[in-house]
N, C-alpha and C positions, 0 to 999 in steps of 0.2 A: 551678355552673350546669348542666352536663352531669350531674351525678350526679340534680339535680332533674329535669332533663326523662326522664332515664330512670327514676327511681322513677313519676312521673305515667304515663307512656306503661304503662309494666309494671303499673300498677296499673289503670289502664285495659282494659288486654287482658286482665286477671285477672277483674276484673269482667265481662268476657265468655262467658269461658267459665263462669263461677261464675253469670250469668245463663243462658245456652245452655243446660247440664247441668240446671238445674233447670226449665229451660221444659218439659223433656218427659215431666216427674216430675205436674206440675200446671195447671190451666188457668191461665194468667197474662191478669190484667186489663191494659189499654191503660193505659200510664203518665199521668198528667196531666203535663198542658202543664208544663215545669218555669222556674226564674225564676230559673235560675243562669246567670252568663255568665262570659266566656270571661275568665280572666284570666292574665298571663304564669305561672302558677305551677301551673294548671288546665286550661290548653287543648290540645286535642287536634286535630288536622285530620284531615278525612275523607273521603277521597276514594270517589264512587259513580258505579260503571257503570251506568246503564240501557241495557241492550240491548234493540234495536229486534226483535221478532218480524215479522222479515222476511217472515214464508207470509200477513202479511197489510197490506191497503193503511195508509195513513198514516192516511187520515181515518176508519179504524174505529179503529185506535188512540186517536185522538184523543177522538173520542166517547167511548171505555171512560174515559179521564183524566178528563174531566169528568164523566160521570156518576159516578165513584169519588170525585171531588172531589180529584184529585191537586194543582191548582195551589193548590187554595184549601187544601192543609192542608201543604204543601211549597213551602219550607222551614218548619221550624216558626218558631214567632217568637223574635226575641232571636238567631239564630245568623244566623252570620257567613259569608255568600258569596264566598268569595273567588275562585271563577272559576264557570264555567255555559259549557260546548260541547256542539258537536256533531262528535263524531268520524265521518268520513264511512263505513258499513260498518261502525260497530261501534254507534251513538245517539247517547246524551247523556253528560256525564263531566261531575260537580260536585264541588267542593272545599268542603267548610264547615269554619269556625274555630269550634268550641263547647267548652263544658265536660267533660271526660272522664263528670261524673256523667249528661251527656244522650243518651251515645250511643245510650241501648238506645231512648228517646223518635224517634229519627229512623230508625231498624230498623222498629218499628212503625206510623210514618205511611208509608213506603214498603210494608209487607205491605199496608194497610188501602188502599192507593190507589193503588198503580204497579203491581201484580204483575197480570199476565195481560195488558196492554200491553209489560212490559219483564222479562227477566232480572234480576236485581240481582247485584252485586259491590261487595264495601266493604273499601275498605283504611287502615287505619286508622295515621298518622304522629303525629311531634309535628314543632315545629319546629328545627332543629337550624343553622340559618342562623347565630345570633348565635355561636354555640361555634367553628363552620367558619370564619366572619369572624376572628374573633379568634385560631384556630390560623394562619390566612394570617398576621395581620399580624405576631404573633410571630414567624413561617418568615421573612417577609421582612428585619424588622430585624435577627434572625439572621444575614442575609447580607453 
């Protein structure tokens, strides 16, 4: 199980940088909406900072979001919300649970519609919870 989640994650990150290096090689088209979804064997979680550009008020921000059409194309459809804050001093901090093949889809509705209202940061996990659970309860019957 832990070998699988880390071959996905590592091929996931590969595919990043294997997309990055050649975005600057070529002009790269907007990916279309994709229709793969998150499965235990596929999924990726992805955590995004939107930092607030503080030098200016809220409600120009907010105007930029909707005239970009931020809410209306984020999150894309089919992925998986798993949390949505607001960290106070830093913006907004969202987790989504998607397919490792959709990541680069959610990179680019973020360029096409948050950037100039927010910073971006993206860090990119798998889930590791079921492996962690299971090393526990081994350790414990162990004792």
């Amino acid at each position: 199980m832990l070998r699988a989640l880390i071959v996905v994650a590592a091929g996931a990150m590969l595919g990043l940088v294997v997309s990055v290096g050649g975005a600057s090689a070529q002009t790269v088209a907007a990916p279309q909406a994709g229709s793969a979804v998150a499965t235990p064997d596929n999924a990726v979680l992805l955590t995004v900072f939107l930092k607030h550009d503080q030098s200016r008020p809220l409600g120009e921000l907010n105007a930029q979001l909707a005239r970009q059409g931020f809410y209306k194309a984020f999150p894309p459809a089919g992925m998986e919300v798993v949390s949505w804050y607001v960290a106070m001093g830093i913006g907004q901090v969202i987790t989504l649970r998607l397919p490792a093949s959709r990541v680069r889809e959610v990179n680019r509705v973020l360029e096409d519609t948050a950037w100039g209202a927010y910073r971006t940061e993206f860090y990119l996990t798998y889930d590791l919870k079921p492996v962690g659970m299971a090393e526990h309860e081994k350790a414990v019957k162990g004792q």
